[in-house]
SEPA-169131 format. One record per residue (C-alpha): z, y, x. Coordinates in steps of 0.1 Angstrom, whole numbers, padded with zeros to 4 digits, always signed. Layout:
REM SEPA-169131
ZYX;...
***
This chain:
REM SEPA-169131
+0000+0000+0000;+0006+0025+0031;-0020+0015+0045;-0043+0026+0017;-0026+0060+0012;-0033+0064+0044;-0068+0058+0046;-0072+0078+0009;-0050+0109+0024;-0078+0108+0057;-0104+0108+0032;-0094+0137+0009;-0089+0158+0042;-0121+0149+0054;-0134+0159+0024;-0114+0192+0028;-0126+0199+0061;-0161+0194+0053;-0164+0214+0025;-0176+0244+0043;-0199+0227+0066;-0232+0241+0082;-0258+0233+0056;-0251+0208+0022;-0288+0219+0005;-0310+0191+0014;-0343+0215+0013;-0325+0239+0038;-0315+0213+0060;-0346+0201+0068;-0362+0238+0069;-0335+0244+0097;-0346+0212+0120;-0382+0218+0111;-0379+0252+0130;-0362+0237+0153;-0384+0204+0163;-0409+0221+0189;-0380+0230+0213;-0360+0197+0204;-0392+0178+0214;-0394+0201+0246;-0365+0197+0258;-0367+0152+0260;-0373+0152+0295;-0352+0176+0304;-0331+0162+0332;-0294+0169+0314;-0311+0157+0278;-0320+0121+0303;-0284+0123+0316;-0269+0121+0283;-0291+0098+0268;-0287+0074+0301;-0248+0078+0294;-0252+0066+0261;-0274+0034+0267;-0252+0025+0297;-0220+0029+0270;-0242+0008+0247;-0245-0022+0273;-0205-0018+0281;-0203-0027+0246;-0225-0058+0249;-0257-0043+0230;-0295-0060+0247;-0328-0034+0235;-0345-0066+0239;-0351-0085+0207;-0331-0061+0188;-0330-0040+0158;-0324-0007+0157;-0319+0021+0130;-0314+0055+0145;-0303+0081+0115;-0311+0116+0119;-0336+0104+0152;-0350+0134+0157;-0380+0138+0181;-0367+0104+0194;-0340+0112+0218;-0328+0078+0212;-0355+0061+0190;-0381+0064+0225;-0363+0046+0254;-0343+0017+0232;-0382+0005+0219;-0394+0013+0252;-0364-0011+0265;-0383-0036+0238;-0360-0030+0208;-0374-0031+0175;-0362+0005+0160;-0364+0024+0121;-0362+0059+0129;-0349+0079+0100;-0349+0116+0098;-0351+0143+0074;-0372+0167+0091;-0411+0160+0091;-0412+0186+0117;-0389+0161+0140;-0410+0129+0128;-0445+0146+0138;-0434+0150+0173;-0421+0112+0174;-0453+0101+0157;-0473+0116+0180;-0454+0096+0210;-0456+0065+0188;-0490+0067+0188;-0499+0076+0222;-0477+0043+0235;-0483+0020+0207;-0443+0015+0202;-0429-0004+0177;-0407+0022+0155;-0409+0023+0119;-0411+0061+0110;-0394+0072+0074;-0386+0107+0066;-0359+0108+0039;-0323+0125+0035;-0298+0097+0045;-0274+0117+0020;-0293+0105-0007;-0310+0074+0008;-0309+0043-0015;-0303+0015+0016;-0311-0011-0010;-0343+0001-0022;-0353+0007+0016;-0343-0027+0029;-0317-0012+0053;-0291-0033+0042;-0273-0056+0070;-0306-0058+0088;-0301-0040+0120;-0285-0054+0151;-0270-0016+0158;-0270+0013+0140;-0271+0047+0157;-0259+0085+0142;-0260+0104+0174;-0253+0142+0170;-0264+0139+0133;-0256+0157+0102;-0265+0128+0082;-0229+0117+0083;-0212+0143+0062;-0190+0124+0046;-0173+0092+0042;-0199+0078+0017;-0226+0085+0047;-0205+0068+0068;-0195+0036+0052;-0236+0034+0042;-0242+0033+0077;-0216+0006+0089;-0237-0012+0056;-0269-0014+0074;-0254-0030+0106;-0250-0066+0110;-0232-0060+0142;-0230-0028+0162;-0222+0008+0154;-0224+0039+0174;-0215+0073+0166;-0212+0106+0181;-0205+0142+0175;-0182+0173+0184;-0150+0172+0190;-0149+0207+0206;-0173+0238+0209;-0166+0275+0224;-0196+0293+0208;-0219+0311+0228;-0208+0344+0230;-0235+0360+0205;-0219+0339+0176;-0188+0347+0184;-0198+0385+0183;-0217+0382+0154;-0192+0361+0137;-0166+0386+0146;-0179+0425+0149;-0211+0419+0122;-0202+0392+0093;-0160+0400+0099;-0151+0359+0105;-0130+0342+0130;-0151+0322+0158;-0157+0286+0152;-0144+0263+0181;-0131+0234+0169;-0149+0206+0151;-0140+0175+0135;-0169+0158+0138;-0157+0126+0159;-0114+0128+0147;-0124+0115+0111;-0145+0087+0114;-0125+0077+0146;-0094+0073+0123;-0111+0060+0096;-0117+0033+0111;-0083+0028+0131;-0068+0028+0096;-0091+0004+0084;-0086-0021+0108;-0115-0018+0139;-0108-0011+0173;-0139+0015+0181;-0146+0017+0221;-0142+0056+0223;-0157+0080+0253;-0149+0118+0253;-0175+0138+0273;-0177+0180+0284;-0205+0196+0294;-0219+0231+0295;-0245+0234+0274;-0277+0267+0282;-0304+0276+0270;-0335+0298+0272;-0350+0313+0238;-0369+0342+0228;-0347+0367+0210;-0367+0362+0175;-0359+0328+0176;-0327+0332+0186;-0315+0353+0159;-0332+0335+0135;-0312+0299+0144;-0282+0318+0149;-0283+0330+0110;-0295+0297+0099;-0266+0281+0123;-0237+0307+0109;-0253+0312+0073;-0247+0278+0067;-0276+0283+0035;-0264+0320+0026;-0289+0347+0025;-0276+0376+0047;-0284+0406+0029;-0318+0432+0053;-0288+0456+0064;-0268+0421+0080;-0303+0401+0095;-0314+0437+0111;-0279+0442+0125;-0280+0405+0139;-0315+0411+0152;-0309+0441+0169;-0278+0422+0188;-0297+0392+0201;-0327+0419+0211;-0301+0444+0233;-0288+0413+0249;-0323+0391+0256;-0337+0406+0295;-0374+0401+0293;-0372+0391+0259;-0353+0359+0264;-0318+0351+0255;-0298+0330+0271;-0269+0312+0256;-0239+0286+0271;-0214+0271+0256;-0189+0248+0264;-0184+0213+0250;-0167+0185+0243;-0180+0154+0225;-0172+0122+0217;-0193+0086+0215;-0177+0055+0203;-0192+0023+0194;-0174-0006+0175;-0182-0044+0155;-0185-0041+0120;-0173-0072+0111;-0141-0067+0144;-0112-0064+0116;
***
């Protein structure tokens, strides 16, 4: 009986903590990585983007998990961060985003290597795993860095579609770069945003329920090179979380990132922590 007050008590402040997340509008959520896709697919071989992702495979075969023979479904894949090097490594891989934007780039890659991912754009919030075929067929399941896990419905959907491994990742800790934190503060009146719960819930979750996840914490410094347009415009998709700011409020924001961007180009860092933890579905 303690046991499942405790796991309903995690849930509800989940669900609390949540509530104000980035984006919850499906439509605008995939708008947002759709603007976004060009520079994600950019970036891949970007030596600290390889880094990461090396750090992740090499946690992957700590945990016992072969590409070779396997099946994969990477939620919220992206331009194939992950999705790429697994089927390269002669997994079998579903790659499931919401952004067509994202999916175009990995297509293209698909194509151009003749790999053997299975491409579906859909919103994992709303994905039916039944009518899909997702259900306990995969060998792992990935959400890496993913909004698709918003909740703890998205969550226990995903452990749904494993037959063995999970892994999941996200922040545990983020100083904005200092333009949000400006913005946040002398423009919209807010208090800066540095601590996030992405990687705390599920990891307790599960602890209460009765797995033993393998958990990694990670810090990096995370920069970037952006032209001030493009800057200002993620930054009031990124704080607006789907509000529309009001001409007098976006002018005011674009006139910051402009007075700050040398040549044109703004250059942003911040500092963060994250956490990656992989566990057995069927452990307890």
């Amino acid at each position: 009986m303690q046991q499942k007050d405790n796991i309903n008590n995690l849930i509800e402040c989940w669900k609390k903590a949540t509530e104000n997340g980035l984006i919850h509008d499906e439509g605008r959520m995939a708008e947002f990585w759709n603007k976004r896709s060009e520079n994600y697919a950019n970036n891949l071989g970007k030596d600290n983007r390889k880094k990461r992702t090396d750090e992740i495979l090499k946690f992957l075969e700590e945990a016992s998990f072969s590409p070779e023979g396997s099946r994969v479904l990477d939620l919220g894949c992206g331009p194939g961060t992950l999705s790429l090097p697994l089927s390269r490594l002669g997994a079998e891989v579903t790659a499931l985003d919401i952004s067509s934007g994202m999916l175009n780039r990995l297509k293209d890659t698909v194509k151009n290597e003749s790999l053997p991912i299975d491409v579906i754009e859909c919103s994992w919030w709303t994905a039916d795993i039944d009518n899909l075929g997702l259900r306990n067929k995969y060998d792992l399941v990935i959400a890496s860095m993913t909004p698709a896990i918003k909740d703890i419905e998205n969550f226990d959907k995903m452990m749904a579609c494993s037959k063995n491994l999970c892994y999941y990742s996200n922040f545990l800790r983020r100083v904005e770069d200092k333009a949000y934190r400006d913005i946040r503060s002398s423009i919209l009146g807010e208090k800066s945003e540095n601590n996030m719960n992405g990687v705390i819930y599920p990891f307790m979750y599960l602890y209460l329920s009765g797995y033993r996840p393998s958990l990694r914490i990670n810090h990096s410094e995370w920069k970037d090179e952006t032209n001030w347009r493009e800057a200002a415009d993620q930054a009031m998709e990124f704080i607006g979380r789907g509000r529309d700011f009001d001409n007098e409020t976006k002018e005011k924001i674009m006139d910051y990132y402009q007075n700050a961007s040398p040549n044109g180009i703004y250059r942003s860092e911040s500092d963060v922590y994250t956490g990656m933890m992989v566990w057995e579905v069927n452990s307890r």
